[in-house]
VOBA-451557 format. One record per residue: residue in one letter; x, y, z of N, C-alpha, C in turn. Coordinates in steps of 0.05 Angstrom, whole numbers, plus 5000, padded with zeros to 4 digits. Atoms other than C-alpha are relative to their C-alpha. Layout:
N
aXYZXYZXYZ/...
//
This chain:
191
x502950034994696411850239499649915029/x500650134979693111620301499949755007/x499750204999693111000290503049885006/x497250045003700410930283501350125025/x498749854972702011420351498949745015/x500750224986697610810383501349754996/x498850295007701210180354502950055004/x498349954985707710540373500250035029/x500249964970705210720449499949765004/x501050264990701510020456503149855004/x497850275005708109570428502450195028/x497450004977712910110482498349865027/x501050164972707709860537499749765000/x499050394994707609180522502749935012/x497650064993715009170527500050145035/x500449974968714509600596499249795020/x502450224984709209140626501849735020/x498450245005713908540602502350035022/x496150064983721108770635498950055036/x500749864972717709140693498649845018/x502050174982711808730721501049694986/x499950295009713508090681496549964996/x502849995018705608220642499650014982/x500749935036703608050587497050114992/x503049875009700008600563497549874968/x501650055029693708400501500250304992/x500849875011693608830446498149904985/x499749714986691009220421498150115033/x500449924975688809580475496650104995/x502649874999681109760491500350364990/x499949765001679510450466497350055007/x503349964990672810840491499050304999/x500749665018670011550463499650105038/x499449854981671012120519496549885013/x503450105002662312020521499549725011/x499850214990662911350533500849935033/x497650044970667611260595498050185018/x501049764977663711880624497049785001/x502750084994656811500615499449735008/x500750264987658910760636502049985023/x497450004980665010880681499550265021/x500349734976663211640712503250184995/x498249924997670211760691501950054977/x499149875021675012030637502549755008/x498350234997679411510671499949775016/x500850184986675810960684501349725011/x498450264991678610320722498349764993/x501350195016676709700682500749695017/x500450224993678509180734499149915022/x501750074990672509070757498150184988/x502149995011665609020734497450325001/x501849744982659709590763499550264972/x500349705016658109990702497750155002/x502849814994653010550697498849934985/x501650055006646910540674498850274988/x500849834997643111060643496650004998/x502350114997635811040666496850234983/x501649735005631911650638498249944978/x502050075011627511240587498749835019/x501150194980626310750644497250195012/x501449914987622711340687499750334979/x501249695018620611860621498250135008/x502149944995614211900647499249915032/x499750044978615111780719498050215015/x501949864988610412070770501650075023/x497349974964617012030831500450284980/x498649805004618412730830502050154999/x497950054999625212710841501150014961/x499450115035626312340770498150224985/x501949915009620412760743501950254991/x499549715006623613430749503549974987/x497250035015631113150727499550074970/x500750165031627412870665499450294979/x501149775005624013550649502150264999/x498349855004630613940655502749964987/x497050225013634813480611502349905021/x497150034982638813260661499949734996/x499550304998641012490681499349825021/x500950134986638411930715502149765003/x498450195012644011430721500349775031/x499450264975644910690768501749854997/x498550274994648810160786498749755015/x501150364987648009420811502249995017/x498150074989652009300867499049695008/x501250294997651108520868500749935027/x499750084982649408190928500350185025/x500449884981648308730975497950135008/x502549904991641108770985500549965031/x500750154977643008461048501950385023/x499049744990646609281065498050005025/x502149894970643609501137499450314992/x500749685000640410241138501850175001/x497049884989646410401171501450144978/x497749995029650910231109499150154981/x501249845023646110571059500350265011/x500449824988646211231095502950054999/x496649764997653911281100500549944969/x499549975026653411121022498850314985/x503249795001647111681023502650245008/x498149814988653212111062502050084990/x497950025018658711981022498750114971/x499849875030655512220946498650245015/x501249804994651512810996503450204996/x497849894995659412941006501450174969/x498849905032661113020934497750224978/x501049865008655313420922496949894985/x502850035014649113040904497350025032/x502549984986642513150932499449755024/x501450174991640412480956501349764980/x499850265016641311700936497449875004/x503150124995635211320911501549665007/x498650164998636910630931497649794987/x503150275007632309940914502149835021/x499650264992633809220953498049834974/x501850225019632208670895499349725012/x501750204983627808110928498749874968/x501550235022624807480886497650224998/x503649934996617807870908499950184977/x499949785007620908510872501750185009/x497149914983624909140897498350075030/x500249924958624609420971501050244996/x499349754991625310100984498750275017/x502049844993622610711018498250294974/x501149845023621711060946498749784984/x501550185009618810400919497250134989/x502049935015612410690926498250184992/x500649865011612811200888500050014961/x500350155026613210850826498149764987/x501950235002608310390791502049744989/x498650225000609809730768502149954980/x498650065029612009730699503150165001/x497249804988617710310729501349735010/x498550244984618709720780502549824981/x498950285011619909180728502550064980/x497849925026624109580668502250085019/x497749974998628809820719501049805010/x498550204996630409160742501349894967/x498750125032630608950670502150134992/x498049885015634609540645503349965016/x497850064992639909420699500449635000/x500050344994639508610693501149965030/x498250004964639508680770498149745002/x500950154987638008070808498749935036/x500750054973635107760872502350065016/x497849974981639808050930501850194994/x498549745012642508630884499750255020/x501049744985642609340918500450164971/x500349895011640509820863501750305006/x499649714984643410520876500150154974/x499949775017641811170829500350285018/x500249774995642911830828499250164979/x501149845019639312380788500650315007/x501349594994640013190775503050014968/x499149865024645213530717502449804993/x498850185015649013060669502750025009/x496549934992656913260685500549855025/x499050064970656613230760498749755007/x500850204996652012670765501749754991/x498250285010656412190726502750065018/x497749984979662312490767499549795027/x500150054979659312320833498749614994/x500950344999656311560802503049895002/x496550104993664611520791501549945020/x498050044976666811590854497749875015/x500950274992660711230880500949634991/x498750285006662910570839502249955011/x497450074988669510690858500549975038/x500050014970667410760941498449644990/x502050355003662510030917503249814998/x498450225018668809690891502049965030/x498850074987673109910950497849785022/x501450154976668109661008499149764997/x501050265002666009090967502949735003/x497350105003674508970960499949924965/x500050055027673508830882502550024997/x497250015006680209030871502349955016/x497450054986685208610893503150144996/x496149955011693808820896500749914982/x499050225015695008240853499250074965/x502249935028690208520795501950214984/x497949785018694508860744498250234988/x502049745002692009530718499849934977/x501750035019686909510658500750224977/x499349755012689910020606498050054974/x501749905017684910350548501850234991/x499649695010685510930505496650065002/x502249844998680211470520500550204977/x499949775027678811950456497750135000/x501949925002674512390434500250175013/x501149824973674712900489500050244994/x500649815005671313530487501850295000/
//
């Protein structure tokens, strides 16, 4: 059974972990449906050490008047964000080579926010009313000094390109130290 191919893999990687790194791995091991990983990680092989998961925003802005989100929403596609904490304080600069970097991988555009006590900051701000304002802070539990960042257009590639955005957030923010041992899962399910 499957179960049993896993409690044989897990117990040879514990012992690996053990002789090799001197780690002691926990079992069992996280597992996370193919669906999953793709819709909070961006990735079929997501890296779990460190935090930044996706978001998926598309009840937030159902009825959105930003036409951007408007026309995703209306073609089933995906609206998906992240919280990069503590970088409202990004310069134009920095947002623009983030704006450059997912243009590189093939998305249209990045919507960005700055989270302020007042509320967010942005130049798409106000294209949204308030209650947009307030659920997407809520739905991402972003805070004062957060930098918001989404991307929206067809479900696949969009979560691709939020993937390798988290993973460009994690390097520049340094999230993952050398020292950090790798986070192992089973991914299932896959189409």
């Amino acid at each position: 059974t499957k179960e049993e191919v896993f409690n044989v893999v897990e117990r040879l990687m514990k012992l690996l972990f053990k002789e090799v790194w001197n780690i002691d791995l926990s079992l069992p091991l996280k597992c996370l449906s193919y669906e999953d990983a793709m819709t909070w990680y961006g990735s079929d092989k997501p890296d779990l050490r460190f935090g930044m998961q996706l978001y998926i925003l598309n009840e937030v802005f159902s009825n959105s008047e930003f036409k951007v989100f408007q026309e995703v929403a209306d073609s089933k596609g995906i609206i998906s964000g992240l919280v990069a904490p503590g970088c409202a304080s990004f310069s134009r600069n920095q947002i623009d080579g983030l704006t450059n970097f997912v243009k590189g991988l093939g998305a249209k555009g990045l919507v960005w926010f700055k989270v302020q006590e007042a509320g967010i900051d942005s130049p798409t701000a106000k294209f949204l009313n308030e209650e947009e304002k307030k659920n997407l802070v809520l739905a991402l539990e972003a805070k004062p000094n957060d930098l918001i960042l989404i991307l929206a257009g067809e479900k696949k590639s969009t979560l691709n390109q939020m993937g390798s955005l988290r993973l460009e957030m994690a390097k520049r923010l340094e999230l993952i130290k050398p020292e950090t041992p790798p986070s192992l899962l089973w991914v299932t399910d896959f189409p």
